[in-house]
MARMAR-122152 format. One record per atom (N, C-alpha, C, O): residue in one letter; y, x, z. Coordinates in steps of 0.05 Angstrom, whole numbers, plus 5000, padded with zeros to 4 digits. Layout:
BEGIN
aYXZ;...
This chain:
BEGIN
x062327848419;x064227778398;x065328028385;x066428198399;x065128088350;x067128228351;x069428248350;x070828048352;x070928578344;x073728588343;x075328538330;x074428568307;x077428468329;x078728578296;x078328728277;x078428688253;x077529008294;x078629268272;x074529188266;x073729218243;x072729118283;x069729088269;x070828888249;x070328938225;x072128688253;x070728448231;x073028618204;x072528578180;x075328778212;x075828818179;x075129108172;x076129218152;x073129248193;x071329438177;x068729278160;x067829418142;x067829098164;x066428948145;x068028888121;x067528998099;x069928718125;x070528588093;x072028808084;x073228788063;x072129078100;x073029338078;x070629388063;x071029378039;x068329438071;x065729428063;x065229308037;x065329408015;x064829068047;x064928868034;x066028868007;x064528847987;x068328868006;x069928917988;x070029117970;x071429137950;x067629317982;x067329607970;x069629857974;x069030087968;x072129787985;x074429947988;x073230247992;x074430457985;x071630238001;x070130518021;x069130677998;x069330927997;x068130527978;x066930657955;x068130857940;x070330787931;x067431107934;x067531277919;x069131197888;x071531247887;x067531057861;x069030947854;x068030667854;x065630627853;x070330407855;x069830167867;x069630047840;x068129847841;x070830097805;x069829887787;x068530137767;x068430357778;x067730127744;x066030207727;x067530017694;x067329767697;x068130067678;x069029857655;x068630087630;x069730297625;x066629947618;x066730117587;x066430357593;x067930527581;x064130437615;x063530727620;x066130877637;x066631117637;x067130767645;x070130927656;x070330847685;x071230627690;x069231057709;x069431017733;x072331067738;x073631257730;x073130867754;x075630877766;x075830867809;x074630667818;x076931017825;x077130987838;x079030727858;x081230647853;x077830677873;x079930427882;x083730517878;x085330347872;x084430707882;x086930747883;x087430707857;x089330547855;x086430807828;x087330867809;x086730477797;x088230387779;x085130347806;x085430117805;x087529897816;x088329687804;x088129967833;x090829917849;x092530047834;x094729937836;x092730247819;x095730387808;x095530167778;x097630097768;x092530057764;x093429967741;x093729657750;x094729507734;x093029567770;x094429387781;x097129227781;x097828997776;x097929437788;x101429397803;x102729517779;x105029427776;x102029687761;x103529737736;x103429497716;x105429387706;x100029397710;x100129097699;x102528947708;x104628927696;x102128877725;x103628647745;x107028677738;x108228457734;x108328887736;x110929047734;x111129047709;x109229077693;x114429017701;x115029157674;x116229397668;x118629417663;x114429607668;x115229827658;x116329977688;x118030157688;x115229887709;x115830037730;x115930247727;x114730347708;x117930437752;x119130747756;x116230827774;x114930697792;x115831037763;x113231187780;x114331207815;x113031237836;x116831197812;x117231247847;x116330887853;x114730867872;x117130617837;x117330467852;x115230317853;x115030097863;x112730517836;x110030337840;x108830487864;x107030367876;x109430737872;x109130937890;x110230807920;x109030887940;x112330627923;x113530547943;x111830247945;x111630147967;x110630117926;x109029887930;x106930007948;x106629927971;x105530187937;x102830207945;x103330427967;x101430567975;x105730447978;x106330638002;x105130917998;x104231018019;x105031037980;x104031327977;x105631467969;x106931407949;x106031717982;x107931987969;x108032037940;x105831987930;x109732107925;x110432157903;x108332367894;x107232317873;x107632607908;x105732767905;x103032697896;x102132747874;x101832567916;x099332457908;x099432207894;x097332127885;x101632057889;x101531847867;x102231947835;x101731817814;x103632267837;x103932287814;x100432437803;x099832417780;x098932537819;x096832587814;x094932487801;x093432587784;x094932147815;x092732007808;x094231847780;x092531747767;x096231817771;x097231807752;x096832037723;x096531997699;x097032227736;x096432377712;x093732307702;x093332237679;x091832307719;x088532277713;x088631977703;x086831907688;x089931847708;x089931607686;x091031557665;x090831327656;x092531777654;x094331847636;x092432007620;x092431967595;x090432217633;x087932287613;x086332157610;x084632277597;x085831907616;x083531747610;x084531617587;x082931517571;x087131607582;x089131427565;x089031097571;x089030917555;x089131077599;x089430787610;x092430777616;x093530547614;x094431017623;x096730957622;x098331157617;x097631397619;x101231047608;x102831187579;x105031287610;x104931137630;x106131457610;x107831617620;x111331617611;x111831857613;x113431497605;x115231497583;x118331607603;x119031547626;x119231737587;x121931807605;x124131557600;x125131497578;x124731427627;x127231157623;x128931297610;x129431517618;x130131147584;x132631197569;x134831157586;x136831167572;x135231117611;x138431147617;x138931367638;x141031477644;x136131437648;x135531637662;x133531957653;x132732037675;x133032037645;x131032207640;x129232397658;x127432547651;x130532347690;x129432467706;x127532307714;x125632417725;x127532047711;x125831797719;x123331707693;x124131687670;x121431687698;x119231567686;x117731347693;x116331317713;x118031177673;x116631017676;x113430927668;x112031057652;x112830757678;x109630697675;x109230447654;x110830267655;x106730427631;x105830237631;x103330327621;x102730557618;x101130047613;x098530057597;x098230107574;x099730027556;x096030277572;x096330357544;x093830117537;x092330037555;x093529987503;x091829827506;x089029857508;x087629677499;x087730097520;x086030067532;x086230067566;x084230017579;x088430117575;x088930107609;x088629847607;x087029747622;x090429657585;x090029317596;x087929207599;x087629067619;x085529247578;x083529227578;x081929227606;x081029057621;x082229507606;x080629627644;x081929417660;x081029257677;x084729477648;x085829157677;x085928957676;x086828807694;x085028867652;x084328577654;x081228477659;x080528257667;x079428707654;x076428737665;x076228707691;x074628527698;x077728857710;x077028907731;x078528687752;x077928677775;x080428527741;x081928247754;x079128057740;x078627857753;x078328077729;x075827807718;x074127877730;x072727677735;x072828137743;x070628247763;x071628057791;x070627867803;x074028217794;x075228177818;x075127867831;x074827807855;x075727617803;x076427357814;x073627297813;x072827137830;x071927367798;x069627197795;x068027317826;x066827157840;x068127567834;x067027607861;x068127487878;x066327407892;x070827387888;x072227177895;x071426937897;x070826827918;x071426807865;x070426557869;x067526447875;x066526227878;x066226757875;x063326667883;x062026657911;x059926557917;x064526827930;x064626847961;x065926587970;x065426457991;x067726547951;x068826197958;x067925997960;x068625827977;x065725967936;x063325797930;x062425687955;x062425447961;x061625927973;x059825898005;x061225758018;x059825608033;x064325718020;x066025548035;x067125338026;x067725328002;x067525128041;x069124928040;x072424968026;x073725178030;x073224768012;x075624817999;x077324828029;x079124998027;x077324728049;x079624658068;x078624998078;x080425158079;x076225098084;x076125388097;x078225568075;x080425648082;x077125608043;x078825698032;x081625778036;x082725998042;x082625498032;x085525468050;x086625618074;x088625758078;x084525498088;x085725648115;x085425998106;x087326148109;x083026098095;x083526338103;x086126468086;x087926598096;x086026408060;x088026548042;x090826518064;x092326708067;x091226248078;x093226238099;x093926438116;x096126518122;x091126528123;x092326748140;x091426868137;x090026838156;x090627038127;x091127318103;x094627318098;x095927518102;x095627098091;x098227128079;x100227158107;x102527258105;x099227048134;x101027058154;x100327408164;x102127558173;x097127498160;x097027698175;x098027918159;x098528118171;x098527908128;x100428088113;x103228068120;x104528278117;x104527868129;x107127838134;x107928038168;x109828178174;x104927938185;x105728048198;x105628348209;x107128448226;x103328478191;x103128788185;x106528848181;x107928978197;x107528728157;x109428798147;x111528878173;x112329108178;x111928698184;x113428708206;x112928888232;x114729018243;x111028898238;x110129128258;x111129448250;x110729548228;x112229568268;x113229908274;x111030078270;x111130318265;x108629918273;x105930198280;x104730118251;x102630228246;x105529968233;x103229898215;x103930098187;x105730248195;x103630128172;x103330228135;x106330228137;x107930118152;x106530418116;x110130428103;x109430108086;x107329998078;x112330038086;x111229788076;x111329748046;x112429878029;x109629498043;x109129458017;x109929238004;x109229028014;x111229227980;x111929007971;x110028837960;x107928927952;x110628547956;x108628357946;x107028137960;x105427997948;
């Protein structure tokens, strides 16, 4: 039988996480992180670079990095908050939405086509616990800084 950490080194696999860069849109390789950063900026309005940095549990350092390089791609706009100016905020520029709305239509349709193979009641159950075993990462001392969402 396998383990845990075997069965979710597969659906990391799987999932491509491991990959170098994980989407491709309109010629523009993006790495999984920088997909995850236009992610959670989509998702957010006008999020603070620290507090998309505290979602995705990464140091300010290397999140302001992978930010800049998406800021030269012109997928996202950089803006200093008007009540603060030491603070910056994030959003899409309209070609970042684009990439992020490409890569959520990649994303569900690879989804719904792994779902296809299952039963609606398996479905269920798994998104179920996926959602209990995120709750319970969350909670554990040894696991990830935590992440909101």
């Amino acid at each position: 039988m396998e383990t845990p950490r075997e069965l979710l080194q597969i659906m990391t696999r799987r999932l491509g996480l491991l990959n170098k860069d994980c989407c491709s849109v309109g010629g523009c390789d993006l790495s999984a992180t920088q997909s995850h950063l236009l992610y959670e900026i989509d998702r957010s309005h006008n999020p603070s670079m620290q507090e998309v940095a505290e979602i995705l549990g990464t140091d300010i350092t290397t999140f302001s990095r992978q930010v800049q390089s998406l800021v030269k791609m012109n997928l996202v706009k950089k803006m200093p908050d008007p009540t603060d100016r030491r603070v910056y905020n994030l959003s899409l520029t309209p070609e970042g939405k684009m990439v992020a709305t490409t890569i959520d239509q990649q994303m569900n349709a690879y989804l719904n086509e792994a779902f296809s193979n299952m039963s609606e009641f398996e479905v269920e159950t798994l998104l179920r616990s996926i959602k209990l075993f995120n709750e319970a990462m969350g909670k554990s001392s040894n696991c990830c800084a935590p992440v909101k969402g």
